[in-house]
N, C-alpha and C positions, 0 to 999 in steps of 0.2 A: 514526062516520066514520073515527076513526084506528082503531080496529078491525080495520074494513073492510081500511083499505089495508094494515095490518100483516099481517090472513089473505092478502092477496092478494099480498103483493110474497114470504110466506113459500112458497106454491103456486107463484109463478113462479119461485124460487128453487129450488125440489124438483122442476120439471118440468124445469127446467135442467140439476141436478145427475142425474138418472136420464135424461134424452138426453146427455147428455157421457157421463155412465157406458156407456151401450148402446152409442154411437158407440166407445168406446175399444174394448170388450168385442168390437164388431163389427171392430175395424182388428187388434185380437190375432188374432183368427183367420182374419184374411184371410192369406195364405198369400204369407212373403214373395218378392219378383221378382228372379230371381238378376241377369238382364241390367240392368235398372232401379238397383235399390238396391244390391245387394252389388258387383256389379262396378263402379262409382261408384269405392265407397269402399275397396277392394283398389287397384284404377290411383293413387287418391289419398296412400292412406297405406303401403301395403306391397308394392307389385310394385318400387320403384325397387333396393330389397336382394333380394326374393323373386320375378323375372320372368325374362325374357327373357334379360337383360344379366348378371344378380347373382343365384346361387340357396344364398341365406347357411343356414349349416345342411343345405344339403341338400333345401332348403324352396321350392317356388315352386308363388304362385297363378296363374299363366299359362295349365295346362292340368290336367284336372279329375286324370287320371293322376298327374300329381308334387303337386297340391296334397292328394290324399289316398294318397297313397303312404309308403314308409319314408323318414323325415329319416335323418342322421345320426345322429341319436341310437338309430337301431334302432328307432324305433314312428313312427306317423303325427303329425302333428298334429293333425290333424284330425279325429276321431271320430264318421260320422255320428250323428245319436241322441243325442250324449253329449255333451253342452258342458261339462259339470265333468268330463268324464274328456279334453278337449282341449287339449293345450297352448297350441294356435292361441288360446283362450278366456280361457285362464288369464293367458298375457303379454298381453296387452291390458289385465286387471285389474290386474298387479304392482304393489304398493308401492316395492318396488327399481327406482330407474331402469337399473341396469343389468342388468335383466330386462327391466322394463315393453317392450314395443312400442307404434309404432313407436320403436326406439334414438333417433333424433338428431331426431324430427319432437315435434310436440306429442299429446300422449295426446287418445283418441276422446273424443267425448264423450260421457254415459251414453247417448244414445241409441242413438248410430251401436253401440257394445257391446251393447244391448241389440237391435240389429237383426243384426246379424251370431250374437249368441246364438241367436236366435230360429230365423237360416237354419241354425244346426248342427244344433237340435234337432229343424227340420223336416225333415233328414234331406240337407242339404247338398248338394243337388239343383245339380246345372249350367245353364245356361242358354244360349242361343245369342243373341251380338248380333243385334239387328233386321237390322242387314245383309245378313248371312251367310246368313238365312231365304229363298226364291225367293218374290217378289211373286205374291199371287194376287189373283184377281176381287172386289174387293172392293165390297161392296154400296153402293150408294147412298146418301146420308142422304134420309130419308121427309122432306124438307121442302118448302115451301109456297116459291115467287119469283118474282116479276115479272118481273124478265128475265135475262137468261142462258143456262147450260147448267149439268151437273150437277157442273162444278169449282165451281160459284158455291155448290152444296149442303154441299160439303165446308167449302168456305171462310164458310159462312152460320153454319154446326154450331158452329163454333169460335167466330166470334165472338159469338153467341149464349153460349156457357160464359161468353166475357169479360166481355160484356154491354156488347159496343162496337155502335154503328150502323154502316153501312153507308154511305159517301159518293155523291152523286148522279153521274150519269155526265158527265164532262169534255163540253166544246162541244164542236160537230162541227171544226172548225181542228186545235185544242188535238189531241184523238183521229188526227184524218188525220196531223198531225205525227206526234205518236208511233209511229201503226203502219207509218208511211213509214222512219223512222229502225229501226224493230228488224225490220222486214222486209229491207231494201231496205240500210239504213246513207245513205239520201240523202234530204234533203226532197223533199216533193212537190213534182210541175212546177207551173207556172201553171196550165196545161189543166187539169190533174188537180184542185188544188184547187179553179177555178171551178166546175166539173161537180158536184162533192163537195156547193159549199157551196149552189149551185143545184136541186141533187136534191132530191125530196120522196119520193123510193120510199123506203120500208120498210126496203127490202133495199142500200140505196145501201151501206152500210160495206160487209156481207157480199161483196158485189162488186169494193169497193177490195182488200179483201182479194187475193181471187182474182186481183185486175189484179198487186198488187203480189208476191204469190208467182209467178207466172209472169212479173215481170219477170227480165231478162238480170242486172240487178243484184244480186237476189236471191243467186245464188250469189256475187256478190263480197266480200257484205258479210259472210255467214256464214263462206265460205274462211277471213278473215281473222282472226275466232278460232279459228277449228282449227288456224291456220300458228303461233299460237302454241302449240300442244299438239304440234304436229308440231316446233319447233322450227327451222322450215323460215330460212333462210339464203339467202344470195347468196356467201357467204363458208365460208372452212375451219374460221375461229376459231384459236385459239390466238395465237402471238405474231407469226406472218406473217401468218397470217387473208388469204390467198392466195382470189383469185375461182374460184366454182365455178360451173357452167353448170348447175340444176338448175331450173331455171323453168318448166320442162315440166311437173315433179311440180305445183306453185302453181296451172298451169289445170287438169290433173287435179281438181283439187280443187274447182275451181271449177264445172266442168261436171257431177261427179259429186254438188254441190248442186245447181246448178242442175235437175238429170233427175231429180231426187230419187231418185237410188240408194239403195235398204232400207240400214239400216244396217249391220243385221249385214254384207251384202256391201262395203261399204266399210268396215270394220274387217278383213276376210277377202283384199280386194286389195290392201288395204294391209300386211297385215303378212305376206301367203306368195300372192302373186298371180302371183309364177314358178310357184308350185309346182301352179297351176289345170291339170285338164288344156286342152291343147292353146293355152296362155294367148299374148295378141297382145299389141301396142305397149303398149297399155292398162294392161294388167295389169302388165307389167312396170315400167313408169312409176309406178304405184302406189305400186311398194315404196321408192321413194326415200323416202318415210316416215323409214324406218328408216336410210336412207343421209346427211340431214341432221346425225348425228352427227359432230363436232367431227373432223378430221384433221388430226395436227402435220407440216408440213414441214420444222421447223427441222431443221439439218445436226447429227449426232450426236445424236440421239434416237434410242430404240428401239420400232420399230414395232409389235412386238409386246406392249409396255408401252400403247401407246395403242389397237392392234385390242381388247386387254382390253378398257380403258374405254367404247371403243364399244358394245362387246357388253354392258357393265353397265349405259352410257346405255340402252341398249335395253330390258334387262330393268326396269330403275324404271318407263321411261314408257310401257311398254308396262302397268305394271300401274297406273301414274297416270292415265293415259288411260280407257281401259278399264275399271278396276276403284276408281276413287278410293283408293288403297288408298297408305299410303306404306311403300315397302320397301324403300329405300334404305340404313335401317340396319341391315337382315338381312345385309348382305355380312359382317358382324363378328359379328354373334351374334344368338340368335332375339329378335324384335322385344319390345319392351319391354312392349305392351298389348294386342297381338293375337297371335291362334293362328297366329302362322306361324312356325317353325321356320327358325334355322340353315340345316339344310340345304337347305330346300324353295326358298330363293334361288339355289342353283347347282343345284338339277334346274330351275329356271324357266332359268337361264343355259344348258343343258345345251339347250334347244328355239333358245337363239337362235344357239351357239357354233358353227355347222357354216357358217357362209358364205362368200363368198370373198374378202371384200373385206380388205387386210391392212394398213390405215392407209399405201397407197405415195400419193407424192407426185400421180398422176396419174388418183386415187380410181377404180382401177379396184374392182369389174365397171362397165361401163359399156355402156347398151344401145347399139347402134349405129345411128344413122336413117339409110336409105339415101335418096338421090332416087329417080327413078322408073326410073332407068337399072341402077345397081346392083343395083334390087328386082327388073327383070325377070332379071338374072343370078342373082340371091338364090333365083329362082323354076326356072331353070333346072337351077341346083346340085343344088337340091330332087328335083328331077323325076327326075335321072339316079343320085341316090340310093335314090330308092324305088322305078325300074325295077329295081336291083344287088343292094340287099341294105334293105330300109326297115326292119329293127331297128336299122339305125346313124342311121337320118333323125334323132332328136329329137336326135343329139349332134352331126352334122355342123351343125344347124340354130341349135346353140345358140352353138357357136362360128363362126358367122357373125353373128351376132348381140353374141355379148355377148365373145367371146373367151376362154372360160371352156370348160375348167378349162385355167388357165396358172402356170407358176411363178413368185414372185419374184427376183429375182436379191437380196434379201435372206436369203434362205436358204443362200449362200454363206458358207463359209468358209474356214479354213484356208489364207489366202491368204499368197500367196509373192510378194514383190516385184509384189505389185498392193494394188487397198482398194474397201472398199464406197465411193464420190466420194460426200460430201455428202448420205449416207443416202439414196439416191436409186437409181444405179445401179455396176456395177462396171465396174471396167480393169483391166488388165491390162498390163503394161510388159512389154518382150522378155523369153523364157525364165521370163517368171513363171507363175505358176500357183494354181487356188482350188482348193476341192471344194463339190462339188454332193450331200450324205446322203440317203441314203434313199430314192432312188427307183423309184416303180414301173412296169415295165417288161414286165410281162406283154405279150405281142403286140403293143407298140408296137412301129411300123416308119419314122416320121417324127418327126426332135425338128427344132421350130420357135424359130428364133431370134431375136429381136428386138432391131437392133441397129445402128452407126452408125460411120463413119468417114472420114476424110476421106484415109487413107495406104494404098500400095500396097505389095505383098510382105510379107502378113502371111499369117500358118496359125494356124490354131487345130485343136488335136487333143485328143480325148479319148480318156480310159480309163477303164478299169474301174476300181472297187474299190481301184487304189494308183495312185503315179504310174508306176509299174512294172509295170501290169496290161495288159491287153490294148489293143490298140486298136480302138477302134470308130467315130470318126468321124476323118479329117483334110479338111478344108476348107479351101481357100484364099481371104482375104477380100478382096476386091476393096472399092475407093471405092463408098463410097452416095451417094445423093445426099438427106440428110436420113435418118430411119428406116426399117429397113428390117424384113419379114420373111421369112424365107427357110425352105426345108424339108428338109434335111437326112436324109438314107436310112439307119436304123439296122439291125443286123443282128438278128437272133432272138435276144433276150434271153428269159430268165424269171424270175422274186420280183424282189424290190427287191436296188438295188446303191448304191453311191458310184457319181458320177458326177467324174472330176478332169481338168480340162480346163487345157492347157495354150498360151501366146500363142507366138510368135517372130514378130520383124521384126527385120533387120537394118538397116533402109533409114532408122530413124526414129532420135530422140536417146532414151537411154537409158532418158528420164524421163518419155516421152510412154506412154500406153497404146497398145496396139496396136487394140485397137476399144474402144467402150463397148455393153455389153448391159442392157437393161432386164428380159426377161423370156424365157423358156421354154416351150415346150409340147409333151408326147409324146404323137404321135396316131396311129391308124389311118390307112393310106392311103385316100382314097374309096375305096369299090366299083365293082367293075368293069373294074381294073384291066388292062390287055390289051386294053380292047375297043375297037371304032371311034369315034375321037372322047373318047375316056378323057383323052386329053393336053390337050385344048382344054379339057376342064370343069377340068381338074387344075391347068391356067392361069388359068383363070376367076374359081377358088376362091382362087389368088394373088394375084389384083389387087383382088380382092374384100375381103382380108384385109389387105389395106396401101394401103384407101382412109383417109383422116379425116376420115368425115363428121361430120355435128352428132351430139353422146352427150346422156346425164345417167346419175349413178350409180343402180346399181339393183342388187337382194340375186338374189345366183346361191347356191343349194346345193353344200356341195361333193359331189364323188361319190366312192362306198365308198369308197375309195381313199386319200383324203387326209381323211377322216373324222377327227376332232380329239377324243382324249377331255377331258371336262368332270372336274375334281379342285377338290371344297372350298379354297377360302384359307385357310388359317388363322389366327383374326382377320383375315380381310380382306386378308389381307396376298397377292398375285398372286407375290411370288416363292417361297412358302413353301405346297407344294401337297400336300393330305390325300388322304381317299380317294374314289375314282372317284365318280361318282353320273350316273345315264341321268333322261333327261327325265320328268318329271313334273309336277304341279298340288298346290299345298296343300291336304290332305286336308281341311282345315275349310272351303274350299268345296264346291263340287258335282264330282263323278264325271269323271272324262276320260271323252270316250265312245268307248264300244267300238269300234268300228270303225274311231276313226280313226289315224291315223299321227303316232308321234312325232317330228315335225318342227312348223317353224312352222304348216302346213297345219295342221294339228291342235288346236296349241295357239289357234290363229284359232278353229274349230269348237269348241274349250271353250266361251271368253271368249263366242262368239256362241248358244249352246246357249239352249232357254227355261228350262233348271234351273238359267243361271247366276244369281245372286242382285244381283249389282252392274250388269252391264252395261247395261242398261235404264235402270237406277236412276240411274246417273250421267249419261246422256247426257240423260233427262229432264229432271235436277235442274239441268243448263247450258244447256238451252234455256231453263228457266226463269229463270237467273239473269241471260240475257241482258235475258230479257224485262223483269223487276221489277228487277234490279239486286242482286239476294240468292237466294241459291237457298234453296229446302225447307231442305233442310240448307246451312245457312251454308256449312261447311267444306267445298266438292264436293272440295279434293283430301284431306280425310281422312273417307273415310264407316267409320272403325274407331271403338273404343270409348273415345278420345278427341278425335273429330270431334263437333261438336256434333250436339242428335239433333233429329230434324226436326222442324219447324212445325207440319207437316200430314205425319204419317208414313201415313194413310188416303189423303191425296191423291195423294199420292207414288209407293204402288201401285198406286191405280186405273187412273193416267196412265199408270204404267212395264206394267203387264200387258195395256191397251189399245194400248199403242205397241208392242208384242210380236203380239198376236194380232189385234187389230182393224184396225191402222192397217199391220202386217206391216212395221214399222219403218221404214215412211216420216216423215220429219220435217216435209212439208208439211202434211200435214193435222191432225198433233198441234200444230203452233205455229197453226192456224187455230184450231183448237178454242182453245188458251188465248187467240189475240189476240180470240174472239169472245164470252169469259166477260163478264160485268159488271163483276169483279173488274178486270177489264185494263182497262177500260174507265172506271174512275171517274175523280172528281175527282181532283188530287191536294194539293189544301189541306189541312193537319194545322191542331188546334187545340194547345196549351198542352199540355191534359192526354193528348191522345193522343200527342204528341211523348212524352210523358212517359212513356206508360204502356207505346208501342209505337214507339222513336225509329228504328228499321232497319226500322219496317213490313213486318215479318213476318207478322203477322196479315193485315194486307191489308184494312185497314180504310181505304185509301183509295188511290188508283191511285199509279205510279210515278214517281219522280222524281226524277233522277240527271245526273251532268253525261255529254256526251257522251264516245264512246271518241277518242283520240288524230287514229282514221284519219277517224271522220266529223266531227270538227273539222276539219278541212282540208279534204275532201269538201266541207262543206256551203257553205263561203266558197268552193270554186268553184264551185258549181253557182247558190248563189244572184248573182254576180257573172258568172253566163254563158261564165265561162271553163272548167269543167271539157269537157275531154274524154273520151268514153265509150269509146273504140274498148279492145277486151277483149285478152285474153292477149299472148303474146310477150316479147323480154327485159325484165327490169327495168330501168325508168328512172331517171334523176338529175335530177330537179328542183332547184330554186336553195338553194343551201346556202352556208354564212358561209365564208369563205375560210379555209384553213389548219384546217378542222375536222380532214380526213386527216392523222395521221404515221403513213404505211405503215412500215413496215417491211420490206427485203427483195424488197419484191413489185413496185415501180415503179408502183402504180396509181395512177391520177387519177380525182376526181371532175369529170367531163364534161357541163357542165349538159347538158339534152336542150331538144331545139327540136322544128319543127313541129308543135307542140301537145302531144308527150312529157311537155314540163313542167308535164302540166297533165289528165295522166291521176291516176285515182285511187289513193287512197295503198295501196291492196294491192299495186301494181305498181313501189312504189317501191323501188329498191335497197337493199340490207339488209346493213351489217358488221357484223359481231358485237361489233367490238372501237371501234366508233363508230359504232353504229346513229343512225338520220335526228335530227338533233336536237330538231325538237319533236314526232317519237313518244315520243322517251325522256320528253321533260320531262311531258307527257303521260299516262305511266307506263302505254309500250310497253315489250316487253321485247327485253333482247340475244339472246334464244333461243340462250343457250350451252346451256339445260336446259330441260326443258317446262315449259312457266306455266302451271299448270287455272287463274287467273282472276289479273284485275290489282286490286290492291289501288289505289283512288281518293282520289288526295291532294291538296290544295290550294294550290298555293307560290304565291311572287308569282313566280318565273319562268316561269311559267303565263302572266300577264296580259303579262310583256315579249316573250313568241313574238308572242300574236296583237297586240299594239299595233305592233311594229317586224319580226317578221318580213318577209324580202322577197316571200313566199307572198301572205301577210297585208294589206304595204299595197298590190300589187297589185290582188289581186280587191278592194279597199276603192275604190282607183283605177277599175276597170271597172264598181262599180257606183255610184260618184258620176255615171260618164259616162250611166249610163239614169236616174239619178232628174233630171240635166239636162234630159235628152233628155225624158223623161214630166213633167217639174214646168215646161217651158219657161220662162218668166220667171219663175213663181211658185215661191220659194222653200220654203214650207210644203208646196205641195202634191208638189215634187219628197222634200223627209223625209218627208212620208207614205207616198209610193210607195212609198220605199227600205226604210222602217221595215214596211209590210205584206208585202212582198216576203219579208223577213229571217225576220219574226215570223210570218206568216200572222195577224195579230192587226191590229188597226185601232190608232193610236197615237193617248193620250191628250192631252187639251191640254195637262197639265203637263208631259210629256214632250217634250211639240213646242217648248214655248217654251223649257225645258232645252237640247232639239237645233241650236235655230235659234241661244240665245244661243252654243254653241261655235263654229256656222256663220260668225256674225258677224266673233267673237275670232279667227276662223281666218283668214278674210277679209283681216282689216287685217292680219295679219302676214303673209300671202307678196304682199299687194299692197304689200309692204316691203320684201318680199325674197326676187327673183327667183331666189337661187340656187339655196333652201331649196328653191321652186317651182319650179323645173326639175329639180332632182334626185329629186323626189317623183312629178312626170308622167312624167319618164325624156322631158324633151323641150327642146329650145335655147329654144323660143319663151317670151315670160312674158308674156302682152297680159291684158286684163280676164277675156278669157273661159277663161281658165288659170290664174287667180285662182280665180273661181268654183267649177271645178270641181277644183283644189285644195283649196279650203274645204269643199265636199261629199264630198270623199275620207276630210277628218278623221270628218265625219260618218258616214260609211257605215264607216270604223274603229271608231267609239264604238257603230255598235250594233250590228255583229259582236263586241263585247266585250261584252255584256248578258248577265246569267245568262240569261234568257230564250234566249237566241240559242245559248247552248254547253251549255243542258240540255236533257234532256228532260223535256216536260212542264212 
């Protein structure tokens, strides 16, 4: 018998030792993974000296080119084939610390050496991050499921590897809730849910579904994380953080969820939608996207120091957005972990730098809305242009519209007994005089003036090129009455010239300016000129041009003319400019396509291309993340090679190459497919060990469950207290906020609570500073959208629990829905917290819970039937008789369980 066991534990011990042997023998010549394994451990240990930033030696593994190129030392490091004849090999083994690599970190350890050996000697092959690859069709897994679709295959695959179960699907309630909040961002109605929990069809969810994607709310709740990627605003930001009127762009957004606009077309209207042909309000409204970018109006700033910054706000989040990519630190030198070059950040600048907007206090371009009055003159203008001469139509049309191309009166100089007033606009005091550089004057026959005065016996005359130069215009300025534009007859000029324009009054005091100008414009006279009726449109187009109707900022192209060349920073540095560079794309993605134009237009049609690799991939991975609460890839704003790598990189594709070609980048029917997997669909109770083993439920071993976003915490207290109002777009509102939240600055504004029912619309349309955004969005962890947020990181404070306990949002709707569990519980106390409590929960309340609720009920009771004050300042009412007791004590109650996890999570 010991025999026995001693042959047999020696047999299992030699069938052990020859499968470990075969196993190693088989892992030696598996063929190592440059993206996987090498590149890990290069980001880790040696790109911080030899990348992007730092290229010590002469040495960087950043790109395949310089990591196997001549160092400084005159030879490579890196020897394919050869690991004992590579340096790169060799420092890694040093005895000498001041050899060994990495210098100042801790030495590899034999393995990672012995894996990096292995990649030299297999011949030091490059590899392309998973990212950068373009998603293709990727096959199904052959697997066996009860219910679902074939996400539930990918996700079955995997947890199958882990050898986790699969959680049963969540009650029908539980599920309606959830897919009401990440549809919709609002619980379901009463209707809705009886119908729901009533149904016996099959197909009852699959229908909710469909109910709630074709709700109106749909696109509100979704808007509302994209305005954080848009960085969308009420405000300028900066230290005035002055009100801007852009809320037009906000329902754009909304609608264009709502209609389910393909993606790719809304990434295309929003970043170059002037530039569509023959492009309407629409399109142009679109692009305020990109006009959300921060404008300083404080007095002695330089505008062209901040037009900069806009235009590099532009380029980051344009490549944040779109490409999860972060390139922020490219503007100083090539990125530290991924293949983008130095300069490939100022040829991406080079597509955004041509626009017109020049950080002035009154954010122009700005599209113009006419009424219906204007528009038929707008239409008239039109008409008498395209009888005359219709190659001038798209420019006479654009400056009716957008007032574009115009000059700033910040491009003055050389001023004489005048000043730029308050970074804003200029004056000019008697016999003083500026210069106007550079400008072009080909066939211009009209310079338009924009401008303002309240004094009589003034002239303004210009010259050429000196103050001594010719004369070309004298004008005599008359009293405005508020701003004016005027159009001025220049003679036949040709190239570009100095423009120097000089004031006299002798009627005013010394130190008064003689007018103030805001801005410029040199144009062709309409066509037509001579003809019958020529004078009437030419007046038309006057009063047309100095109406002020409703605007919002919006991106104009500039033309040939004032075409702006793009010059490297050096380090980063905007006053310190290198050499030229024309628009381009980082060659480590996909092709610019042929055809298109290097303008924004173009670089739109890259980023939207099927060969781009990211764009797909990211906006999946944020649908997703909305859904579960983590995306595929954790990190959606870094999908580079130190963003974390995905969960389900199989899944990832599937979705992203179907949301491309199958679903033709519509978002509604890709979020149907995942709300109608199993996976979405389950339980979301964890046990001990799977918290353990899976605590951010990436696997998806069991359904979602996360506290709500900021806006549907507020949303949901008024909808479930009957006070939300629905009614959709128009300006941003001010709902009740703590007194003394604003210290404007400069700007004079008030926060103005909003009434008939304003105060009480949903929080997408609430008013947004930058510099004091709504206070329990922040606490909430909304963002200031001084810069794009791809996702809000979800944190726990006790300042959390004091919004919704004392906010005055909070004990309101707590107040209107004490007054229905009154109303529905009549005398009976329990059966009014039931009501409230299912109402809240969609959940039936337990008896331990009831007797918990009723005993606060009680306590609350006896104290305002103690003290009227308390109870009058809490009903917002004079009276305090029993029955204002009552439903004071129910208000605490319908407080307590709008403060329920249950209540502010999902699931």
């Amino acid at each position: 018998m010991l025999y026995y066991s001693a042959l047999r534990i020696t047999v299992v011990l030699s069938t052990a030792i020859a499968i470990g042997s075969a196993f190693s023998a088989c892992q030696s010549k598996k063929k190592v993974n440059f993206s996987t394994e090498v590149k890990p451990l290069l980001n880790k240990h040696c790109i911080s000296c030899h990348g992007g930033v730092k290229q010590s030696g002469g040495f960087s593994v950043l790109f395949k080119e310089e990591a196997l190129g001549v160092t400084k030392s005159g030879k490579p490091a890196i020897i394919p084939g050869h690991p004992e004849k590579s340096e790169f090999i060799r420092r890694l083994t040093c005895k000498d610390p001041k050899e060994r690599m990495p210098l100042k970190g801790a030495k590899l350890s034999q393995e990672e050496i012995d894996l990096l050996t292995r990649w030299v000697k297999e011949g030091a092959e490059w590899g392309e991050h998973w990212a950068y690859i373009p998603p293709v069709n990727v096959p199904v897994p052959d697997i066996k499921i009860e219910k679902g679709n074939d996400i539930d295959k990918f996700i079955r695959e995997r947890l199958e590897k882990e050898k986790l179960p699969v959680a049963p699907e969540a009650d029908k309630m539980t599920l309606l809730r959830r897919v009401s909040f990440d549809l919709t961002g609002l619980p379901p109605s009463p209707e809705l849910a009886a119908s729901f929990a009533e149904s016996k069809d099959p197909q009852a969810y699959e229908k909710i579904v469909d109910t709630l994607l074709q709700s109106k709310h749909y696109g509100e709740h979704w808007a509302a994380m994209w305005l954080d990627l848009a960085r969308y605003s009420d405000t300028k930001g900066y230290e005035r953080d002055d009100s801007r009127t852009i809320w037009r762009y906000r329902d754009w957004v909304i609608d264009a969820f709502n209609n389910d606009m393909p993606y790719d077309s809304f990434a295309i209207n929003q970043l170059a939608g002037d530039l569509l042909p023959d492009a309407g309000n629409d399109q142009f409204i679109a692009t305020a996207f990109h006009r959300n970018t921060m404008t300083n109006d404080e007095g002695g700033t330089l505008d062209e120091e901040f037009r900069t910054s806009a235009v590099m706000d532009r380029v980051n989040t344009t490549m944040e957005v779109f490409q999860g990519m972060t390139i922020g630190c490219v503007q100083c030198h090539s990125h530290p972990y991924d293949p983008i070059r130095f300069e490939d950040y100022y040829k991406l600048m080079a597509f955004m730098n041509n626009t017109r907007d020049e950080d002035t206090h009154l954010d122009h371009p700005k599209l113009r809305l006419y009424d219906s009055v204007s528009n038929t003159a707008y239409r008239q203008i039109s008409d008498w242009v395209s009888k005359y001469d219709k190659s001038q139509l798209k420019d006479v049309q654009e400056f009716m519209r957008v007032l574009e191309p115009k000059v700033h009166v910040h491009d003055f100089d050389q001023y004489i007994n005048g000043a730029y007033l308050d970074s804003k606009y200029t004056g000019i005091r008697p016999n003083g005089s500026c210069r106007l550089p550079n400008q072009y004057l080909e066939g211009k026959t009209t310079m338009w003036m924009n401008y303002w005065t309240g004094n009589k016996g003034g002239t303004m005359i210009v010259k050429l090129d000196s103050l001594n130069g010719p004369t070309i215009i004298t004008h005599a300025i008359a009293p405005t009455n508020g701003r004016l534009a005027i159009g001025l007859p220049l003679p036949k000029i040709s190239g570009r010239h100095d423009l120097y324009f000089i004031f006299r009054n002798n009627n005013i005091p010394p130190q008064d300016p003689v007018c103030v100008m805001e801005w410029l414009a040199f144009r062709n006279d309409l066509p037509g000129k001579g003809q019958p009726g020529y004078e009437q449109v030419a007046a038309a187009f006057t009063r047309l041009i100095n109406q002020t109707p409703d605007d919002i900022p919006v991106m104009i192209e500039n033309p040939l003319e004032m075409r702006r060349p793009t010059r490297i920073f050096e380090r980063g540095n905007w006053l310190v400019k290198g050499k030229e560079v024309t628009p381009d794309v980082p060659h480590s993605l996909n092709p610019f396509p042929a055809n298109a134009p290097r303008n924004r237009l173009g670089l739109a049609r890259w980023l939207t291309s099927p060969q781009n690799p990211l764009t797909a991939r990211v906006m999946v991975n944020r649908c997703w993340e909305q859904l579960f609460g983590i995306g595929i890839v954790e990190t959606q704003e870094d999908f580079g090679t130190q963003g974390f790598l995905p969960s389900n990189q199989e899944l990832l594709d599937y979705l992203s190459y179907k949301f491309m070609n199958s679903y033709k980048w519509k978002l509604k029917p890709l979020l149907k497919e995942i709300v109608l997997s199993a996976a979405y669909r389950q339980d979301s109770r964890s046990t001990p060990a799977l918290t353990e083993k899976d605590p951010a439920n990436r696997l998806l071993a069991r359904g979602p469950h996360f506290r709500l976003t900021a806006e549907e915490i507020r949303d949901q207290a008024l909808a479930v207290s009957g006070l939300l109002d629905t009614r959709m777009h128009g300006p941003s509102v001010m709902p009740y906020q703590p007194d003394n939240i604003w210290q404007t600055v400069w700007n004079g504004n008030k926060w103005t609570v909003a009434t008939d029912g304003n105060q009480h619309r949903r929080a997408v349309y609430t008013y947004h500073k930058r510099t004091s955004p709504y206070p329990s969005m922040i606490t909430f962890d909304g963002s200031s959208r001084e810069v794009c947020l791809q996702r809000r990181i979800r944190t726990n404070t006790p300042l959390q629990a004091l919004v919704t306990l004392n906010d005055p949002v909070y004990m309101e709707t707590a107040v209107a829905l004490a007054k229905q569990m009154a109303e529905k519980g009549k005398d009976d106390v329990n059966a009014g917290i039931r009501w409230g409590y299912e109402r809240a929960i969609l959940q039936p309340i337990t008896d331990k819970k009831l007797a918990v609720l009723k005993q606060l009920y009680t306590k609350a009771l006896t104290s305002y039937q103690q003290d009227s004050t308390a109870l009058q300042s809490l009903l917002q009412t004079k009276t305090a008789g029993p029955e204002e007791a009552k439903t004071a004590a129910l208000a605490i109650v319908a407080n307590a369980i709008m403060n329920l996890d249950e209540f502010l999570s999902k699931s």
